[in-house]
DRENVO-709132 format. One record per residue (C-alpha): x, y, z; residue number from 1; residue in one letter. Coordinates in nm, 4 decimals. Example, Ala and Ser with C-alpha at 12.3 -4.5 7.8 and 13.67 -1.06 7.14 Angstrom:
BEGIN
u,v,w,resi,resn
1.2300,-0.4500,0.7800,1,a
1.3670,-0.1060,0.7140,2,s
END
This chain:
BEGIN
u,v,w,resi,resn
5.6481,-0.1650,-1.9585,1,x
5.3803,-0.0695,-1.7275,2,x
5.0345,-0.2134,-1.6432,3,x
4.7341,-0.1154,-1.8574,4,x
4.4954,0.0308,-1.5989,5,x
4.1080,0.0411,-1.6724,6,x
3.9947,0.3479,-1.6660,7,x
3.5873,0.3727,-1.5045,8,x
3.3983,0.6267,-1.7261,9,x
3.1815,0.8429,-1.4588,10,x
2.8254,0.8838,-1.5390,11,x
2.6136,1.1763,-1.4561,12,x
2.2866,0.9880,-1.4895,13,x
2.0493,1.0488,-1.1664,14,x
1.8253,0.8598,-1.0433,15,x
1.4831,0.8865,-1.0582,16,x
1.2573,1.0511,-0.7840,17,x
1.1443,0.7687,-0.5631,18,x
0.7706,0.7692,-0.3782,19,x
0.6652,0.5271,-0.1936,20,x
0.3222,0.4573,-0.2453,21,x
0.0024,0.3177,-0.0604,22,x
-0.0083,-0.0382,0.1195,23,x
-0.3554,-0.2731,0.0214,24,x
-0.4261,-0.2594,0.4148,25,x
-0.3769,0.1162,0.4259,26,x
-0.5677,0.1140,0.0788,27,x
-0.8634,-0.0853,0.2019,28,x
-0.9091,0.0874,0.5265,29,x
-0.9324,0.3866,0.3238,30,x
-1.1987,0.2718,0.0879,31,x
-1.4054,0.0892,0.3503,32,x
-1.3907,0.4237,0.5926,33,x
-1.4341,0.6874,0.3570,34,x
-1.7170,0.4604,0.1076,35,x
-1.5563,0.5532,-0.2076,36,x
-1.5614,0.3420,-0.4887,37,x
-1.3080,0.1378,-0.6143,38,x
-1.1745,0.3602,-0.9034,39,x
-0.8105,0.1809,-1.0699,40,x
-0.7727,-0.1773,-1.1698,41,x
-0.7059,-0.3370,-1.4944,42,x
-0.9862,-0.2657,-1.7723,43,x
-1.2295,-0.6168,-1.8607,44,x
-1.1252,-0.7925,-2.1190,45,x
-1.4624,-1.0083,-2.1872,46,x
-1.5988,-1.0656,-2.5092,47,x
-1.9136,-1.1968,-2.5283,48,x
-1.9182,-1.6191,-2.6371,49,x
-2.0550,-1.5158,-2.9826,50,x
-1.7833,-1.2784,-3.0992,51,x
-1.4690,-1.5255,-2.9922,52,x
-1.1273,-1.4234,-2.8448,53,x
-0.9994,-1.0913,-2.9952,54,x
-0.6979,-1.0899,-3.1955,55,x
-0.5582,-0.8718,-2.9735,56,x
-0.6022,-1.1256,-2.6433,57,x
-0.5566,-1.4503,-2.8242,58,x
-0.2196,-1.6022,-2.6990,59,x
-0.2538,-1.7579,-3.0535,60,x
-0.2484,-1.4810,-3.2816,61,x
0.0382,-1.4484,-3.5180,62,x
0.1177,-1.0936,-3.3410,63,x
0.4317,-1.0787,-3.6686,64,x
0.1020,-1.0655,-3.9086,65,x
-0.0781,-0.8015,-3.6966,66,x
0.2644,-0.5834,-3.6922,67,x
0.3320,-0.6317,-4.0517,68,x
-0.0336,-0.5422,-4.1047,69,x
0.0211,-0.1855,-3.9147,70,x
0.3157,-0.1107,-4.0537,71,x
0.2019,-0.1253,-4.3948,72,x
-0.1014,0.0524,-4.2609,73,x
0.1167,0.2982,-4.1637,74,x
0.3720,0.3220,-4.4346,75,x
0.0668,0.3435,-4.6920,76,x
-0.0681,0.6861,-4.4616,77,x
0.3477,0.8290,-4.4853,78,x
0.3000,0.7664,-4.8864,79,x
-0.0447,0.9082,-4.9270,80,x
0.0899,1.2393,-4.7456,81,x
0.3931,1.2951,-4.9532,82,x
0.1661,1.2471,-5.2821,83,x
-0.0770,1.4894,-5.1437,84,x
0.2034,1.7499,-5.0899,85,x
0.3007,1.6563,-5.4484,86,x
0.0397,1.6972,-5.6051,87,x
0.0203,2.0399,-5.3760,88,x
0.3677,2.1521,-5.5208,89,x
0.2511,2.0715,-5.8983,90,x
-0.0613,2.2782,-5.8936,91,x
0.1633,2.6116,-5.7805,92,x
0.2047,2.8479,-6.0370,93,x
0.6002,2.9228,-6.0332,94,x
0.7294,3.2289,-6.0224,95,x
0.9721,3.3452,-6.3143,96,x
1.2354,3.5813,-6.2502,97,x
1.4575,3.7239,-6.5255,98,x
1.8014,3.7999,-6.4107,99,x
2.0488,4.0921,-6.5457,100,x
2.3723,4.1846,-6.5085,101,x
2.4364,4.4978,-6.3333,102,x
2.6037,4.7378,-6.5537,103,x
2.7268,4.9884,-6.2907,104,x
3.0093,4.7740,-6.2014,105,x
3.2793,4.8640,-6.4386,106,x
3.4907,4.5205,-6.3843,107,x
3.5929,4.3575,-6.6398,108,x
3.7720,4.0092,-6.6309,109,x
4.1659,3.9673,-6.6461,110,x
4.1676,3.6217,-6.7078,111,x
4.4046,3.6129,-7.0134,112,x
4.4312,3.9378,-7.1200,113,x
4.7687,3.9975,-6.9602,114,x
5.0015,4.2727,-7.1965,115,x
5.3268,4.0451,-7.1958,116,x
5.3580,3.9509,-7.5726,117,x
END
């Protein structure tokens, strides 16, 4: 009896390409230096008083109503397509073919008919 060895599976996963990107300080001399305008951030988020907190920044919202909402949203669009090519199928005039047997071939089936009575 031996000892059961575990065996390390290699993996030939890379990593990903690494960049280092630009300090604040570096950032900021950059901006104040050059005068451009502060272009990236995070986009606003304000609503005004009068229309309330959207759903969609409310740490209240019942976010399993909103999915359930968009997936039959989106399960009602999947259904509507696949009637529409449906209905696209039933309003095709189909094709009728009328199929003979070729009489050139000259074989005839053996199944049965052997001579050994």
């Amino acid at each position: 009896m031996g000892y059961e060895y575990k065996r390390t599976v290699r993996s030939y996963i890379g990593s990903a390409d690494v960049t280092e990107g630009e300090s604040i300080e570096q950032k900021m001399e950059r901006i104040l230096h050059n005068g451009e305008p502060i272009t990236d951030g995070a986009p606003e988020i304000y609503t005004e008083r009068r229309d309330g907190v959207g759903a969609e920044y409310n740490i209240r919202t019942d976010r399993w109503e909103v999915a359930a909402d968009a997936m039959d949203l989106k399960s009602k669009n999947i259904e509507a397509k696949r009637d529409a090519k449906a209905e696209a199928r039933k309003n095709k005039e189909a094709k009728v073919v009328k199929l003979e047997p070729k009489k050139d071939s000259g074989a005839e089936p053996t199944n049965g008919t052997t001579d050994s009575k």
